[in-house]
VEXGUBA-934965 format. One line per 3 residues: number of its first residue (from 1); their letters; for each residue x negated, y, z negated of N, C-alpha, C. Coordinates in nm, 3 decimals. Example, Ala and Ser with C-alpha at 12.3 -4.5 7.8 and 13.67 -1.06 7.14 Angstrom:
// residues 2
1	AS	-1.319:-0.569:-0.780:-1.230:-0.450:-0.780:-1.320:-0.330:-0.780; -1.285:-0.225:-0.708:-1.367:-0.106:-0.714:-1.290:0.003:-0.787
// end
This chain:
// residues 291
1	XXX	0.527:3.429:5.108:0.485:3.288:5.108:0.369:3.269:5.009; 0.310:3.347:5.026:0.164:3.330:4.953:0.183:3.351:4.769; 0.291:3.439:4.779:0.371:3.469:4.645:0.435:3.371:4.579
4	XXX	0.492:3.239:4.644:0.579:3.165:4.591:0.482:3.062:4.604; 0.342:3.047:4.679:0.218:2.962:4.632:0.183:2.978:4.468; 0.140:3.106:4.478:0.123:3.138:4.305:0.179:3.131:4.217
7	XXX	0.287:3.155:4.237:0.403:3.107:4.124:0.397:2.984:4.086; 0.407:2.879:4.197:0.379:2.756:4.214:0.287:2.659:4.105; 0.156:2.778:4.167:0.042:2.691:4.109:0.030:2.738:3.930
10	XXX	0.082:2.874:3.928:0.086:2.914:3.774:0.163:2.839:3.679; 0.261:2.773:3.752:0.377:2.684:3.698:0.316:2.512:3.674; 0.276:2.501:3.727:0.154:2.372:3.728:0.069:2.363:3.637
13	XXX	0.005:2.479:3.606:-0.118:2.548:3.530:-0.059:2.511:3.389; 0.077:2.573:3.374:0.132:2.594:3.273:0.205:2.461:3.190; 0.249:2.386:3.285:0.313:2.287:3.223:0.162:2.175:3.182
16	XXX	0.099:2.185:3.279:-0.037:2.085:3.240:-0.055:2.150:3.119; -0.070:2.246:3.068:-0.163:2.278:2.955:-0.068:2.211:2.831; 0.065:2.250:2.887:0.134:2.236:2.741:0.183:2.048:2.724
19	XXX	0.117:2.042:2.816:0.110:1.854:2.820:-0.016:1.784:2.732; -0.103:1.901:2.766:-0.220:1.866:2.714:-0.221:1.873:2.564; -0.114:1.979:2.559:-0.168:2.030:2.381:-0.072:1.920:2.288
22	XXX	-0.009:1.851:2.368:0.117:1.786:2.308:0.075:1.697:2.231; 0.138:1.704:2.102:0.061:1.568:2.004:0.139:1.456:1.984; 0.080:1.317:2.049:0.171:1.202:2.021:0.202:1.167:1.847
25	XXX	0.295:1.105:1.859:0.369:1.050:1.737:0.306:0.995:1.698; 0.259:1.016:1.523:0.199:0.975:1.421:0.256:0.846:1.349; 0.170:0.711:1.376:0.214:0.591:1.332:0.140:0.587:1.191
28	XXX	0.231:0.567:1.086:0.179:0.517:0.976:0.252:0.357:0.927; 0.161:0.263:0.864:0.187:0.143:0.863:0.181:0.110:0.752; 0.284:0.046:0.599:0.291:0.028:0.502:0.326:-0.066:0.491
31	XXX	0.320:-0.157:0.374:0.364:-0.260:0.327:0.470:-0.205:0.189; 0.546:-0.267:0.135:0.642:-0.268:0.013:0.608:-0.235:-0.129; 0.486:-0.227:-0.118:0.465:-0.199:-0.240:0.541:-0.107:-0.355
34	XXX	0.557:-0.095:-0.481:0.624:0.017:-0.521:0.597:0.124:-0.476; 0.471:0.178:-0.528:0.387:0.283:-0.478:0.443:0.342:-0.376; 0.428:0.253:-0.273:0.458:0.338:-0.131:0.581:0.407:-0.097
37	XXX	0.700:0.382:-0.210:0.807:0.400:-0.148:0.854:0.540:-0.154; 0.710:0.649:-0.181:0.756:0.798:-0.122:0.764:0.791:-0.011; 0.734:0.710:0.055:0.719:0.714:0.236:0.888:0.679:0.277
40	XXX	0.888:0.580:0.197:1.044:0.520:0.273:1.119:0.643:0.232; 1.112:0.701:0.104:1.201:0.828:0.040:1.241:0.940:0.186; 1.097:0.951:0.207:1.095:1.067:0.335:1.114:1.010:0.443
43	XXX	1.094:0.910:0.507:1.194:0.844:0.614:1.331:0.844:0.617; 1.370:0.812:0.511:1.529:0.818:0.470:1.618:0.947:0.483; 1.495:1.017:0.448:1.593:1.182:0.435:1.497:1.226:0.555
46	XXX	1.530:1.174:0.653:1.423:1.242:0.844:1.347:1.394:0.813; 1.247:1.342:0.666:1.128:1.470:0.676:1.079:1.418:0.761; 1.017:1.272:0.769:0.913:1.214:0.854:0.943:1.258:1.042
49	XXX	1.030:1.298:1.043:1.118:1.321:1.212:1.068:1.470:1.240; 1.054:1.562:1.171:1.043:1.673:1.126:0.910:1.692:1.185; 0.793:1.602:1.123:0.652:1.610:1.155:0.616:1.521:1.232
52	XXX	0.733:1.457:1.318:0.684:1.346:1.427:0.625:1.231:1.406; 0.653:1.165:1.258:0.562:1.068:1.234:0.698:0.990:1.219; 0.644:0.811:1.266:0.678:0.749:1.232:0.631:0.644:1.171
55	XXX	0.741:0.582:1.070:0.684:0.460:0.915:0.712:0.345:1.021; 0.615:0.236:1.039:0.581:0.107:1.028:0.585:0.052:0.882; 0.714:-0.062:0.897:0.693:-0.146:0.750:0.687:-0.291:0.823
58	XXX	0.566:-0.340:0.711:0.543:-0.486:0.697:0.543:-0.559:0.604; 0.486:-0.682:0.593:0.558:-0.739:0.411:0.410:-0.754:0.360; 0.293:-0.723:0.370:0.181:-0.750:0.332:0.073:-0.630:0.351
61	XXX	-0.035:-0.643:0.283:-0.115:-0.545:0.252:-0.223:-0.609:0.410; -0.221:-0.713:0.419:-0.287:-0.798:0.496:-0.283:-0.740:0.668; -0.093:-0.779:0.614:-0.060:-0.718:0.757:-0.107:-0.550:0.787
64	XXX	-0.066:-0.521:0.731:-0.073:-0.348:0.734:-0.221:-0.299:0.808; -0.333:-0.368:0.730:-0.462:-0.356:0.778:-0.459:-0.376:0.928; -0.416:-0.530:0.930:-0.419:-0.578:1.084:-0.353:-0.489:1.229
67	XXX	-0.238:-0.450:1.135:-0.178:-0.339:1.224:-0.281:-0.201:1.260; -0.327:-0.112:1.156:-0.418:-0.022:1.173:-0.575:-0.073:1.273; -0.591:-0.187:1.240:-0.758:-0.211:1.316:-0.733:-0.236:1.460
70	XXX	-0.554:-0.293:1.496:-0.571:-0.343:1.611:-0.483:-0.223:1.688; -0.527:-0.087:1.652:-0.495:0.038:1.687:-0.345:0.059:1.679; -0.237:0.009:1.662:-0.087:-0.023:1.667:-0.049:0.084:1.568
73	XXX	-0.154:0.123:1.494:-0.103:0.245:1.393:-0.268:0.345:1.327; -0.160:0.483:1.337:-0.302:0.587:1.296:-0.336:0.578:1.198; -0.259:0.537:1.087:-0.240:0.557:0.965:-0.185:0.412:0.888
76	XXX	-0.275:0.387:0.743:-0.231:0.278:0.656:-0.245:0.332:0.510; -0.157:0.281:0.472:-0.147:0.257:0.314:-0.212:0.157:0.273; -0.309:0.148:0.143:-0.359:0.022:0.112:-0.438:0.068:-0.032
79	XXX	-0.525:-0.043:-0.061:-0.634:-0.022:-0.201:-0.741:0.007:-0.118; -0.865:0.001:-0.212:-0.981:0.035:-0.225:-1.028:-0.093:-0.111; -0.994:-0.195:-0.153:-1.026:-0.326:-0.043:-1.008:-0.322:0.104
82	XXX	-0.913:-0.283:0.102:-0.834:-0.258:0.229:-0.921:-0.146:0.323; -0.934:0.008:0.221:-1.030:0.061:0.309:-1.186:0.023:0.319; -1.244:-0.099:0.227:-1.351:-0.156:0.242:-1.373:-0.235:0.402
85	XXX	-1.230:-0.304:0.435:-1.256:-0.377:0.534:-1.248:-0.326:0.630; -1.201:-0.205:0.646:-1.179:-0.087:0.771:-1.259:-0.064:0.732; -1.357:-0.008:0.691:-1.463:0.086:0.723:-1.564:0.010:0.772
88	XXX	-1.593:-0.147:0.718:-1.685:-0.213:0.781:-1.695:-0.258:0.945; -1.513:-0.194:0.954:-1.502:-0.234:1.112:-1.541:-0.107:1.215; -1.482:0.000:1.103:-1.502:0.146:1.160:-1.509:0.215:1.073
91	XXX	-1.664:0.255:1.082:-1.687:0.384:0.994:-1.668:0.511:0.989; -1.544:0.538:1.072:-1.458:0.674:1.059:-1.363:0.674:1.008; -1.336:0.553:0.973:-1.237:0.557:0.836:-1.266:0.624:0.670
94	XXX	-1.153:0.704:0.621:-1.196:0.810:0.549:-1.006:0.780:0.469; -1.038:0.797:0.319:-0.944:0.775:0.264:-0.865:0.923:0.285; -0.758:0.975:0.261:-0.715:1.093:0.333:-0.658:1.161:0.165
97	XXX	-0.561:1.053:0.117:-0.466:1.082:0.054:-0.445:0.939:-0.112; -0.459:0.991:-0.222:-0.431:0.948:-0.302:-0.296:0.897:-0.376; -0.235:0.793:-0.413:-0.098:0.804:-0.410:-0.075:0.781:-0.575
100	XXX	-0.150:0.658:-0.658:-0.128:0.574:-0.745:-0.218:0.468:-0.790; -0.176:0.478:-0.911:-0.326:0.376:-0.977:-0.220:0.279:-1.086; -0.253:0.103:-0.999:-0.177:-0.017:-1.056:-0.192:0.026:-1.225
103	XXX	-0.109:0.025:-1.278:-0.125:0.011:-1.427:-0.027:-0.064:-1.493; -0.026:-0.212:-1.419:0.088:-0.312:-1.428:0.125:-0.369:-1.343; 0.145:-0.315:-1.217:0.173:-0.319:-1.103:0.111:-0.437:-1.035
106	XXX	0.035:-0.507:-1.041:-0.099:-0.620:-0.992:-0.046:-0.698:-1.082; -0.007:-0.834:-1.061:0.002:-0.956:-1.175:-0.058:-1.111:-1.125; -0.138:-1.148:-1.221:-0.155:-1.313:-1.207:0.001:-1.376:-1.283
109	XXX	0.118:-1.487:-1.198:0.183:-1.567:-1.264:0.194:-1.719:-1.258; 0.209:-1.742:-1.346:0.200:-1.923:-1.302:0.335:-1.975:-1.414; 0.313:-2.121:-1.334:0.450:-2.222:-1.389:0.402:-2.291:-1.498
112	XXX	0.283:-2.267:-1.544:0.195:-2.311:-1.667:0.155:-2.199:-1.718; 0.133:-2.226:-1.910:0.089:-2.130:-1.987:-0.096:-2.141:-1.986; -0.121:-2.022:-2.033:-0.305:-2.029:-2.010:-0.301:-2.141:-2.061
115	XXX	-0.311:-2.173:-2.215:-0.344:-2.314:-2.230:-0.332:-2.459:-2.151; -0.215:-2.457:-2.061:-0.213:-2.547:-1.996:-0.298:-2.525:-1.871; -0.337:-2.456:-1.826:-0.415:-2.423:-1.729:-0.552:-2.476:-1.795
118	XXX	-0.585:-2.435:-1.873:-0.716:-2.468:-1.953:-0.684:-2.611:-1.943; -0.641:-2.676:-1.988:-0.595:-2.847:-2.003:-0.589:-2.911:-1.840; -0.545:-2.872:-1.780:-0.509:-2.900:-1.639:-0.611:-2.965:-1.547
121	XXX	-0.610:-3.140:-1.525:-0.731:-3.153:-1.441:-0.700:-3.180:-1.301; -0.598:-3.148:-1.241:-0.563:-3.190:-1.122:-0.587:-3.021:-1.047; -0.559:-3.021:-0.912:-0.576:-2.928:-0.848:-0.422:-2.844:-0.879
124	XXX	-0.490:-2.678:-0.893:-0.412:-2.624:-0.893:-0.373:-2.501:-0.738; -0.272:-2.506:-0.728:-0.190:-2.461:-0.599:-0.253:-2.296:-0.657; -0.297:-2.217:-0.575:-0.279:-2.056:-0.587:-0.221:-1.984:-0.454
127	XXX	-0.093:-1.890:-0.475:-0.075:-1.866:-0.405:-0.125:-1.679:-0.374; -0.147:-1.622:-0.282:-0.207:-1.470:-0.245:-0.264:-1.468:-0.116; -0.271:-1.337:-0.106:-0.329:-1.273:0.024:-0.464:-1.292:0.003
130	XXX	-0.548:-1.380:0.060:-0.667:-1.412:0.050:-0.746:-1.254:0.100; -0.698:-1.187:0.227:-0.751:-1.071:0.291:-0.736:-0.962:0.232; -0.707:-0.917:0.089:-0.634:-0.803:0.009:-0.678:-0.791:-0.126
133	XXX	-0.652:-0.694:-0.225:-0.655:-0.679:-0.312:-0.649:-0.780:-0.438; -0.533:-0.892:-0.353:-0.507:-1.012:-0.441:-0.645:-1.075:-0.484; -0.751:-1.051:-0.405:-0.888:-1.190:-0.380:-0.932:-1.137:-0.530
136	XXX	-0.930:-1.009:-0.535:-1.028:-0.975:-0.639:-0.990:-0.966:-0.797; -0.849:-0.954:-0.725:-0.735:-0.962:-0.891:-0.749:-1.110:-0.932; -0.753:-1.221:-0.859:-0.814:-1.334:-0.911:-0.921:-1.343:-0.963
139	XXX	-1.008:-1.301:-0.871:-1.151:-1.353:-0.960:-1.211:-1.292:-1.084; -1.100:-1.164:-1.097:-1.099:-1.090:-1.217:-1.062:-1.218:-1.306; -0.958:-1.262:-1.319:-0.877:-1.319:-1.372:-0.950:-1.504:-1.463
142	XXX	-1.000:-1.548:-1.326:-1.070:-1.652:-1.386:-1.213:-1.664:-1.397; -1.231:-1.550:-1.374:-1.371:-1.472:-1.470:-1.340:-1.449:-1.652; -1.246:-1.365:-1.626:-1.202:-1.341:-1.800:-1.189:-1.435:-1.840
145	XXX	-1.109:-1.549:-1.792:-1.051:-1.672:-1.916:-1.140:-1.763:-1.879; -1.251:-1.770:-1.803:-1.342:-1.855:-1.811:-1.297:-2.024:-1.692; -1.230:-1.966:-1.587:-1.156:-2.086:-1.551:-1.239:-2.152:-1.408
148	XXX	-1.337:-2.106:-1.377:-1.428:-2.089:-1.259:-1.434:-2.243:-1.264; -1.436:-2.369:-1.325:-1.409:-2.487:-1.267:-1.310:-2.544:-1.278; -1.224:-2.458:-1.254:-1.086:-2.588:-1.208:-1.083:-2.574:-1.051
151	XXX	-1.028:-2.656:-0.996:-0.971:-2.715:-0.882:-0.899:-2.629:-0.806; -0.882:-2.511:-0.730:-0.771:-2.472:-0.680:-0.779:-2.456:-0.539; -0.674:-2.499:-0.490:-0.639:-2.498:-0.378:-0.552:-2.381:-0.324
154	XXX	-0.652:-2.273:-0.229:-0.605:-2.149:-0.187:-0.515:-2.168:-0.084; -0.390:-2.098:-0.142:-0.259:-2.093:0.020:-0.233:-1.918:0.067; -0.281:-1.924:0.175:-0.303:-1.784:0.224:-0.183:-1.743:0.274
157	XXX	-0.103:-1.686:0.168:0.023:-1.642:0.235:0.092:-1.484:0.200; 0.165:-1.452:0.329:0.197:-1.261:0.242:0.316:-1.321:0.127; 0.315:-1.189:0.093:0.390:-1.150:-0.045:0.581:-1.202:-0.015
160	XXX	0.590:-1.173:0.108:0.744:-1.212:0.128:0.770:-1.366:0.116; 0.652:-1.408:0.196:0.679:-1.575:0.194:0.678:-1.644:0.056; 0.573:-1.576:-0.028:0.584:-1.650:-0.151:0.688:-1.641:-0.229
163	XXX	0.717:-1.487:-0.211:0.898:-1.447:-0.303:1.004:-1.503:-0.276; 1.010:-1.632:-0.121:1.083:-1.688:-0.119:1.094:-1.786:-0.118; 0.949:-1.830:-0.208:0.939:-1.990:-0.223:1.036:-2.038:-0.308
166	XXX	1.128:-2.126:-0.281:1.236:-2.199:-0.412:1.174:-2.280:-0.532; 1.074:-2.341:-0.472:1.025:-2.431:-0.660:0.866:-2.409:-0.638; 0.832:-2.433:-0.741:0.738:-2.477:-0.708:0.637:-2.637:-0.837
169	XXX	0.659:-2.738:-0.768:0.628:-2.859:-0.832:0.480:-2.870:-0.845; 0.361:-2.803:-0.856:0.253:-2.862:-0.857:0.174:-2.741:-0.968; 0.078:-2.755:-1.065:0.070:-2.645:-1.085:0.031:-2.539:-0.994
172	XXX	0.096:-2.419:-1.065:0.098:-2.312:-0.988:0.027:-2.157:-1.023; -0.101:-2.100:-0.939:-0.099:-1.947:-0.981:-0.068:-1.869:-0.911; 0.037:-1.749:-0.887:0.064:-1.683:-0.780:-0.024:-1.528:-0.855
175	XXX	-0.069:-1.517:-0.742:-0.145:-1.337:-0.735:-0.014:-1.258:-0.655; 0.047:-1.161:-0.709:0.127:-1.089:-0.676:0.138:-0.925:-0.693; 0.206:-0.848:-0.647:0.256:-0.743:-0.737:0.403:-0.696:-0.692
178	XXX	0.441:-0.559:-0.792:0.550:-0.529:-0.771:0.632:-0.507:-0.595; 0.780:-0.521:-0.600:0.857:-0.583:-0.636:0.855:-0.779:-0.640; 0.750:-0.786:-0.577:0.809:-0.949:-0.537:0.786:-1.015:-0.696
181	XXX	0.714:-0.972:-0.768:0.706:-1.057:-0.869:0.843:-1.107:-0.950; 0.943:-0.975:-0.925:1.056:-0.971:-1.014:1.157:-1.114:-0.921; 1.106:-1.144:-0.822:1.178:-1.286:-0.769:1.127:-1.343:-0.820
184	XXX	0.987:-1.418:-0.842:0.895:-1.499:-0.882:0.963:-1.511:-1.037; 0.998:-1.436:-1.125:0.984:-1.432:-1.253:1.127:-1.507:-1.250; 1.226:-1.518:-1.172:1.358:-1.532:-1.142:1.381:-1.714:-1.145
187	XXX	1.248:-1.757:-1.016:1.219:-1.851:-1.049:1.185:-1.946:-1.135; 1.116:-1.896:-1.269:1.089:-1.961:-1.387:0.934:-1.924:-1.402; 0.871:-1.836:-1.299:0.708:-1.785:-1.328:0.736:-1.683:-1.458
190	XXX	0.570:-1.748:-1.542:0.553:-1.600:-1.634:0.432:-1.545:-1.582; 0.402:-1.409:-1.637:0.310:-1.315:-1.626:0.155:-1.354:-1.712; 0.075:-1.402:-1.675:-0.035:-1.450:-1.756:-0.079:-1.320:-1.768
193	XXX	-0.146:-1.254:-1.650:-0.228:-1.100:-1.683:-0.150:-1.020:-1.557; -0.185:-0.862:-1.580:-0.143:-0.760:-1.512:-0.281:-0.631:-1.545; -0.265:-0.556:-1.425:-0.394:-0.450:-1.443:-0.373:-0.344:-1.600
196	XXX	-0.222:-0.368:-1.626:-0.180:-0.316:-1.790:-0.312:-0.407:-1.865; -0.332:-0.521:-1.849:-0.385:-0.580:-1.959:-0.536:-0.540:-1.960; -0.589:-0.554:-1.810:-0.713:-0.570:-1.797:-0.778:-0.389:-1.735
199	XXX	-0.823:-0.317:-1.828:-0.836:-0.194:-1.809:-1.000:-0.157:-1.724; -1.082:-0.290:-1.697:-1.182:-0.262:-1.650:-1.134:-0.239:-1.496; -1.085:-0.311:-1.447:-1.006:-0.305:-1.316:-0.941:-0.226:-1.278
202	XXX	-0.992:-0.144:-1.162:-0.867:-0.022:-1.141:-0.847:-0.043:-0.983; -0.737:0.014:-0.945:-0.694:-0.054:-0.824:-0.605:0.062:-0.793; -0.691:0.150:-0.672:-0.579:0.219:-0.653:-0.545:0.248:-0.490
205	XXX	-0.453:0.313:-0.467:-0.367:0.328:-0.342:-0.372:0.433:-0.276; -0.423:0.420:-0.156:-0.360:0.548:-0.092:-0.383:0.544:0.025; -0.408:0.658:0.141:-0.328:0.672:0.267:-0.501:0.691:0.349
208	XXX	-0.543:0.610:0.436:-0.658:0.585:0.519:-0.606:0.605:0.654; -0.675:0.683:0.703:-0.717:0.721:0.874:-0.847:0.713:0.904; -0.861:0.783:1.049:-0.957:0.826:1.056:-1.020:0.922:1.123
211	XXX	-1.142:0.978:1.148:-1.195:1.148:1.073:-1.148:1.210:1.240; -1.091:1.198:1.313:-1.074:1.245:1.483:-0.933:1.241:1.419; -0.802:1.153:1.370:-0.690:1.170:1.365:-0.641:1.289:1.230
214	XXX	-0.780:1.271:1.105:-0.750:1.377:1.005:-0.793:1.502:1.105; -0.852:1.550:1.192:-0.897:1.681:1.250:-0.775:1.720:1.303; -0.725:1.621:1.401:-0.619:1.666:1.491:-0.484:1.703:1.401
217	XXX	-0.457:1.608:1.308:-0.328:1.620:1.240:-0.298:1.681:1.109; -0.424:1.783:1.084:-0.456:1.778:0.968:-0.374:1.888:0.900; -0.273:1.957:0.957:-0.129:2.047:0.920:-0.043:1.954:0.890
220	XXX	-0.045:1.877:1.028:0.067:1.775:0.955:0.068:1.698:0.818; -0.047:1.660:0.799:-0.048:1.548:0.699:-0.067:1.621:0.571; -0.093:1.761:0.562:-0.085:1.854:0.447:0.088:1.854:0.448
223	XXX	0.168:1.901:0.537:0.237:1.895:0.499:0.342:1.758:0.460; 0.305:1.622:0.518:0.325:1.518:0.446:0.278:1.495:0.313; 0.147:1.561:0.248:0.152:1.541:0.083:0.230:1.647:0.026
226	XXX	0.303:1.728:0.136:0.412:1.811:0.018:0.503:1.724:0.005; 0.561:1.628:0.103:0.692:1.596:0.075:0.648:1.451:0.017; 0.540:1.361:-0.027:0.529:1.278:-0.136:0.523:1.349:-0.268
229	XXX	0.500:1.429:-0.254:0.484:1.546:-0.414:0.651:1.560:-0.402; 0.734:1.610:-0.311:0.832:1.599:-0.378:0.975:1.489:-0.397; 0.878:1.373:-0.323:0.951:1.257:-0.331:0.944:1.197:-0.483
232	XXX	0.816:1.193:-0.501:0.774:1.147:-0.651:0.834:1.242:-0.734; 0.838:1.375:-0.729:0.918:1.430:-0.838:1.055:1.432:-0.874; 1.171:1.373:-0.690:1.248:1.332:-0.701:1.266:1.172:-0.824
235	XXX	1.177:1.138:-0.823:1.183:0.959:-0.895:1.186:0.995:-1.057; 1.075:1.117:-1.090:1.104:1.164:-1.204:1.250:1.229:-1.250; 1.312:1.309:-1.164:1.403:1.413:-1.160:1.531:1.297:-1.186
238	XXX	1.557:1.246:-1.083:1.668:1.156:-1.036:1.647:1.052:-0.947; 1.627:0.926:-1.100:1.579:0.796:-1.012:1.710:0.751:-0.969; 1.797:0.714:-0.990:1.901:0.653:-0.969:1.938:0.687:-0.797
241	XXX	1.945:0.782:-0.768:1.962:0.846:-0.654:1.837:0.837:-0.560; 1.704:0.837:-0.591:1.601:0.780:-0.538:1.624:0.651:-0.492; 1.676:0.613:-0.612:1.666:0.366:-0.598:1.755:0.367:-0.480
244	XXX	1.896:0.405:-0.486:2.003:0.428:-0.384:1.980:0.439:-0.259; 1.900:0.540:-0.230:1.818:0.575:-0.113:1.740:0.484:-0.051; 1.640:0.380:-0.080:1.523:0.320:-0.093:1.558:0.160:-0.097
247	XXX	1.674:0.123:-0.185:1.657:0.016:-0.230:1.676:-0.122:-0.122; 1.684:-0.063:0.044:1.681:-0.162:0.110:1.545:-0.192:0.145; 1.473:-0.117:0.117:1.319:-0.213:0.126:1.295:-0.264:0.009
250	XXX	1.361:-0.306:-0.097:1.314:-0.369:-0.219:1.340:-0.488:-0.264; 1.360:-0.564:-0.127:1.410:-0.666:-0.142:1.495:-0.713:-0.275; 1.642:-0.654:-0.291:1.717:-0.729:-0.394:1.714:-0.671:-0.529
253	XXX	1.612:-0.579:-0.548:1.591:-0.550:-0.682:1.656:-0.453:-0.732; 1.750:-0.508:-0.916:1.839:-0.382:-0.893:1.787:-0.281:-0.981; 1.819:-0.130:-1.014:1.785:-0.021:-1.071:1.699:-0.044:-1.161
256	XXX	1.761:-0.129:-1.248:1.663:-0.180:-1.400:1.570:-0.145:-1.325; 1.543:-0.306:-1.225:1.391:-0.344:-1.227:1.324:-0.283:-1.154; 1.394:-0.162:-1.066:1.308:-0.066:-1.002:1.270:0.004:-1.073
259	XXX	1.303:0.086:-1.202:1.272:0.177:-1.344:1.154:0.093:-1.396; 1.165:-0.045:-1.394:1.022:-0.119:-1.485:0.935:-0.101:-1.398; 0.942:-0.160:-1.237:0.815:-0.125:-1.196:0.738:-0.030:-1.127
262	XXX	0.825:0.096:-1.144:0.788:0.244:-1.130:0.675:0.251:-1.253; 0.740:0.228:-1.355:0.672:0.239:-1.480:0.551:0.138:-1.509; 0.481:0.071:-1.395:0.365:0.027:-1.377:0.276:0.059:-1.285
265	XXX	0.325:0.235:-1.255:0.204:0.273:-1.146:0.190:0.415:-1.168; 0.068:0.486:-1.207:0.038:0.618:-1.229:0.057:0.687:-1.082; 0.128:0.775:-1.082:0.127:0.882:-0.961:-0.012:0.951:-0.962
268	XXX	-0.087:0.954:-0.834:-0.239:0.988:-0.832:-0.239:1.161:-0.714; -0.105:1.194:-0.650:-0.116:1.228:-0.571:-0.152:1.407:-0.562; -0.082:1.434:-0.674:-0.083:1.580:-0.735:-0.197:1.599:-0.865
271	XXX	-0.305:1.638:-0.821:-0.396:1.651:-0.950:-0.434:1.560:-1.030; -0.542:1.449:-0.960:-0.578:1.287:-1.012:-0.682:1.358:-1.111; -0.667:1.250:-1.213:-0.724:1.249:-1.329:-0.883:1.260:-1.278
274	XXX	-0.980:1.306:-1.342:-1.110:1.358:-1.303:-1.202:1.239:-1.286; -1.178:1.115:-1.417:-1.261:1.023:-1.454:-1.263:0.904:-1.348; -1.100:0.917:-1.309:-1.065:0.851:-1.166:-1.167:0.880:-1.090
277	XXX	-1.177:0.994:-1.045:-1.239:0.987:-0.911:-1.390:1.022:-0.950; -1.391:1.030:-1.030:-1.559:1.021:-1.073:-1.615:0.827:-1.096; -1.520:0.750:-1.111:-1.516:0.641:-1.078:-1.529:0.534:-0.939
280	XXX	-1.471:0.626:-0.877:-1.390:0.591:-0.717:-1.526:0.664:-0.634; -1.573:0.738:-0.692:-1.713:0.793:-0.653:-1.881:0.716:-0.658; -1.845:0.650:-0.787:-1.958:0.584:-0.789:-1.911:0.430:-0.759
283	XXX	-1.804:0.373:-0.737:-1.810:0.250:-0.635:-1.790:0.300:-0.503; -1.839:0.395:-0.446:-1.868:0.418:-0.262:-1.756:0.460:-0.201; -1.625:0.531:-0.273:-1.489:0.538:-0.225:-1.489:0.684:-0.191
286	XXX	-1.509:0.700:-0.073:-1.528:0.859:-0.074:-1.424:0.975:-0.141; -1.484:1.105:-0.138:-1.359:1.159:-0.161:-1.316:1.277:-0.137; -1.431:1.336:-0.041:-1.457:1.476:-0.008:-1.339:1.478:0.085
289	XXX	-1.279:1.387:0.171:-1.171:1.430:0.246:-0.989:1.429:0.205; -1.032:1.421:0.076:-0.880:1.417:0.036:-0.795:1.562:0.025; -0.672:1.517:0.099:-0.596:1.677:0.069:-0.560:1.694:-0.012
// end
């Protein structure tokens, strides 16, 4: 009797512990961006199943944040902005992982040419993510061309809603980036500026947690920058078969225009350029925790 007590309680002992050690499922939360779509790559082909993580997709950089602060996810993809506003909420936020640096990828477009914008005295419509990367790609924008008194009227909307605006009758500036722009352009928008043009601006991407979820997961998520290292080298190797894979988060866009706007974002993830992060260093972007 006393024998089949112990057994008992050793069996108790045993399953508690291995309850304890058990690691819940890793939420990471992305938006569409090009960039991001090593993530969807490895979702697609169940690496992500492998290391117990699962991808959250949303249509905004906005959203994505909102998802991570209101705990719904461990993990976000975003810019430099993005981890600005997390960290002011929580300062254990720590950029983890480097992905890509816009080099095109970011665009101001409108239904008017600069000159007419310059001419223009009525209010102009802008459309962007007021909470995102977009805020600052504007004020880049009418900083350079000098446009700080015109009239505009801010519409705070994500990236999906605007890609499916049908006209637009009033003048118009949309802050965007890849893929949605390639709808926008569909519409009759041109490209006034892009981070191609404007080289003081750098804007880059990558993967924010924070410093209790990098401790605990921190095998895993090494081995998640193997398989963006070899997602991205898949895109080099064999895009076509990449796009194939992927192309239902791209809303509509076909091969071409997935090849153009690949070709507006530097891969940052395997051995970032030095000046980068000697940059990313002296605007406050940490970097001691990157894998």
């Amino acid at each position: 009797m006393i024998r089949v007590i112990l057994v008992s309680l050793i069996s108790i002992i045993f399953f508690t512990s291995c309850g304890e050690d058990k690691k819940e499922k890793l939420k990471i939360v992305t938006s569409n961006w090009i960039g991001y779509t090593p993530l969807f790559y490895a979702k697609e082909k169940g690496l992500l199943d492998n290391l117990n993580i699962e991808l959250l997709s949303v249509v905004s950089l906005s959203e994505s944040l909102y998802t991570f602060n209101s705990n719904h996810a461990d993990i976000f993809l975003g810019t430099q902005y993005e981890y600005k506003m997390s960290s002011m909420k929580n300062s254990q936020v720590v950029p983890i992982m480097l992905l890509n640096k816009s080099d095109g990828g970011d665009v101001v477009m409108s239904n008017k040419t600069l000159q007419e914008l310059y001419e223009e005295r009525n209010k102009i419509d802008v459309y962007l993510e007021l909470s995102s990367i977009n805020s600052i790609v504007f004020e880049e924008f009418i900083s350079k061309y000098k446009l700080e008194t015109k009239y505009f009227n801010y519409i705070n909307k994500d990236q999906s809603f605007i890609a499916n605006l049908k006209e637009f009758t009033n003048p118009t500036i949309v802050v965007t980036y890849n893929p949605y722009n390639i709808a926008l352009e569909k519409r009759g928008l041109i490209t006034l500026e892009s981070t191609n043009d404007n080289k003081d601006l750098l804007i880059i991407d990558a993967m924010f947690t924070t410093n209790d979820i990098l401790v605990k997961y921190k095998d895993e998520l090494k081995e998640l920058k193997k398989i963006v290292n070899i997602a991205i080298s898949e895109i080099e190797k064999d895009p076509k078969q990449y796009y194939e894979l992927i192309k239902v988060y791209l809303f509509g866009i076909t091969y071409e225009e997935f090849t153009n706007s690949i070709s507006n974002i530097k891969w940052l993830n395997n051995n970032p350029n030095q000046n980068i992060l000697l940059n990313l260093k002296e605007h406050n972007f940490p970097i001691k925790d990157l894998l």
